[in-house]
C-alpha positions, 0 to 999 in steps of 0.5 A, spaced: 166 874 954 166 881 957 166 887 953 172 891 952 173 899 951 179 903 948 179 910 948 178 912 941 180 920 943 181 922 949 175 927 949 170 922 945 170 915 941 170 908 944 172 902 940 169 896 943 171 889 942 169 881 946 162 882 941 160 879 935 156 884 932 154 879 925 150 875 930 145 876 935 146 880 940 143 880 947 139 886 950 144 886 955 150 886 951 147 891 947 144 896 953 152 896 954 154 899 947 148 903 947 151 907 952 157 907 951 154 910 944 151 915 948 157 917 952 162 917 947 157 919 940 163 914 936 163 906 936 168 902 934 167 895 931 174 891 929 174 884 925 166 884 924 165 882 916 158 884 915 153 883 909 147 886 908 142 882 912 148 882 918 148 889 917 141 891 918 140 886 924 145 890 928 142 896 925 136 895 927 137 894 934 138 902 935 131 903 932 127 904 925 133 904 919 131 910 914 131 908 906 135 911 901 132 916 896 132 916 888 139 920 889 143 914 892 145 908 889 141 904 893 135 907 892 128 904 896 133 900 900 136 901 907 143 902 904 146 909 902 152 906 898 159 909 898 163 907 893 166 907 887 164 901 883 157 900 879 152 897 883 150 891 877 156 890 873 162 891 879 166 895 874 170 902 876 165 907 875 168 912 871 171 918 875 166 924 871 160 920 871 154 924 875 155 918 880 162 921 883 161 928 883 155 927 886 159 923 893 164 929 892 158 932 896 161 927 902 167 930 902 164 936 906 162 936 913 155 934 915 151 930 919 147 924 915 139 926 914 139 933 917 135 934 911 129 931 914 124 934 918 126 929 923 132 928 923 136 921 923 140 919 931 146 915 929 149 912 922 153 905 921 158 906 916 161 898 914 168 897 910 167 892 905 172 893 900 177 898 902 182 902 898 190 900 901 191 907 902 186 913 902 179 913 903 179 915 911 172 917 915 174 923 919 169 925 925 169 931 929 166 932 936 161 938 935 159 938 943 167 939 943 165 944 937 160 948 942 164 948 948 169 951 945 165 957 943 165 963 947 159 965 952 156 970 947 156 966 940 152 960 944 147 965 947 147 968 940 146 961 936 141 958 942 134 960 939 138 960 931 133 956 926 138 954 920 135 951 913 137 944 911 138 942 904 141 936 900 140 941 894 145 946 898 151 940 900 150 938 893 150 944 889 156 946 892 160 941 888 156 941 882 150 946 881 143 943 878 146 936 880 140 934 883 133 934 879 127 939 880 124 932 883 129 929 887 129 937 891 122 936 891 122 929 895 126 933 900 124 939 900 129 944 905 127 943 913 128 947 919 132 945 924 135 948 931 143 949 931 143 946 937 142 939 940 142 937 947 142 929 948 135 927 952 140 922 956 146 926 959 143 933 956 150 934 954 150 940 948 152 940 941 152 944 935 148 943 930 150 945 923 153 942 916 155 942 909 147 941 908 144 948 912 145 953 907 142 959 911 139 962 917 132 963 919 131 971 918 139 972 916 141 975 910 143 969 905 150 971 906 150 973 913 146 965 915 152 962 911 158 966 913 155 964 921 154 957 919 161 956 915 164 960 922 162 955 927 164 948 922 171 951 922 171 953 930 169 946 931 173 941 927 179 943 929 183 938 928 184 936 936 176 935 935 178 930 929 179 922 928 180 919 922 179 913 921 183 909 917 178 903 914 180 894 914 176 891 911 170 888 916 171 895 920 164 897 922 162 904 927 156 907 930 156 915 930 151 919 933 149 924 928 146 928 934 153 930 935 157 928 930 159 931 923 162 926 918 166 927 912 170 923 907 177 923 904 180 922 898 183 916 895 185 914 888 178 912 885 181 909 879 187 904 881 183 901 887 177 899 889 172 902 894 165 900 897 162 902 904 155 901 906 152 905 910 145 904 914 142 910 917 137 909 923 131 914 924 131 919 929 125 920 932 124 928 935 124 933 931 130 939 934 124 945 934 119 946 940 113 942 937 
């Protein structure tokens, strides 16, 4: 059965269908949703009900999957865990443990892993158990974000190095969430503020809620300049938002994209996600 492609956005996003992702893919078929994974920075599975060996086979065909540290729910596993219930028990976490606050961070534009040196080219987010209402993924295209600036703000960016954090998305909602040892297995990273794809050299802005600072700004100046450009590029013409079915399963590029979470009532219904983040492998800074 030939695959099918229906516009997400008109300027990025592609739901793919005529495909069984939870069953093994062949090198053609999957050399078509890698490009249009390229092309399009968003895609989209429908009716794909995944479980966790599933979900990294399918993964894995993008490249090596990250491991979630000691931060996450699912730490030493390839599953960065989105959800409201108890990992063991199953049972409703309540809305003030330290787990919630911590996913507060999530509602925050950001691109997954930009916290690391090398930082992770796409993330497969899978809708497992989902709320009836609430609890969308928003995305927004960020090299819509850099088209729109004006010439003289992207020459100004081009060469710009912005620091990047857990511990600055994290102490936005709750400071000191993050022990001194979980800061010191991610110690802050430099990275580029844009990014240019490597198969159509199209650009992106790079920025989010994990960079706190710019490379020799003034701390208010770097993170006045970086709010500036999250807000220029996530207008809402630049946004989709996913509302989740369960066995919904999507692809974003991370290079491209920022991502963020959206409220729902944690304590009537249930949640779960489960992400794998594949690995990039170049850094965004001349070696």
């Amino acid at each position: 059965m030939a695959l099918t492609f229906k516009k997400l956005h008109p300027l990025y996003g592609v739901e793919i269908g005529g495909v069984d992702v939870t069953r093994p893919v062949d090198a053609r078929t999957f050399g078509q949703i890698r490009a249009a994974f390229e092309e399009h920075s968003v895609v989209l599975f429908r009716d794909q009900p995944m479980d966790d060996t599933k979900q990294i086979a399918f993964s894995e065909l993008f490249g090596p999957l990250e491991i979630s540290g000691s931060a996450n729910p699912g730490v030493g596993t390839p599953f960065a865990r989105q959800s409201n219930l108890d990992i063991k028990s199953g049972e409703t976490i309540p809305v003030d443990d330290w787990r919630m606050i911590y996913q507060k961070a999530n509602y925050l534009w950001h691109s997954d892993s930009s916290f690391k040196r090398v930082p992770s080219l796409c993330s497969l987010l899978s809708g497992r158990i989902c709320p009836p209402s609430g609890g969308n993924t928003e995305l927004t295209c960020m090299r819509a974000g850099y088209r729109v600036l004006p010439d003289s703000l992207k020459n100004k960016i081009e060469t710009l190095v912005a620091e990047h954090a857990l511990s600055h998305s994290r102490d936005r909602v709750e400071p000191g969430i993050l022990s001194a040892a979980q800061k010191a297995e991610l110690p802050a990273v430099r990275q580029g503020m844009v990014r240019v794809n490597p198969i159509n050299f199209r650009k992106a802005l790079y920025v989010g809620a994990h960079a706190g600072a710019i490379e020799g700004w003034n701390q208010d100046d770097g993170r006045g300049l970086i709010d500036e450009l999250i807000e220029r590029a996530t207008i809402e013409d630049h946004r989709i938002s996913h509302a989740w079915r369960e066995g919904d399963i999507i692809v974003w590029d991370n290079r491209a994209v920022v991502h963020r979470a959206t409220a729902y009532d944690t304590v009537k219904h249930k949640r779960l996600m489960q992400r794998t983040t594949v690995g990039g492998n170049e850094s965004t800074l001349p070696r």
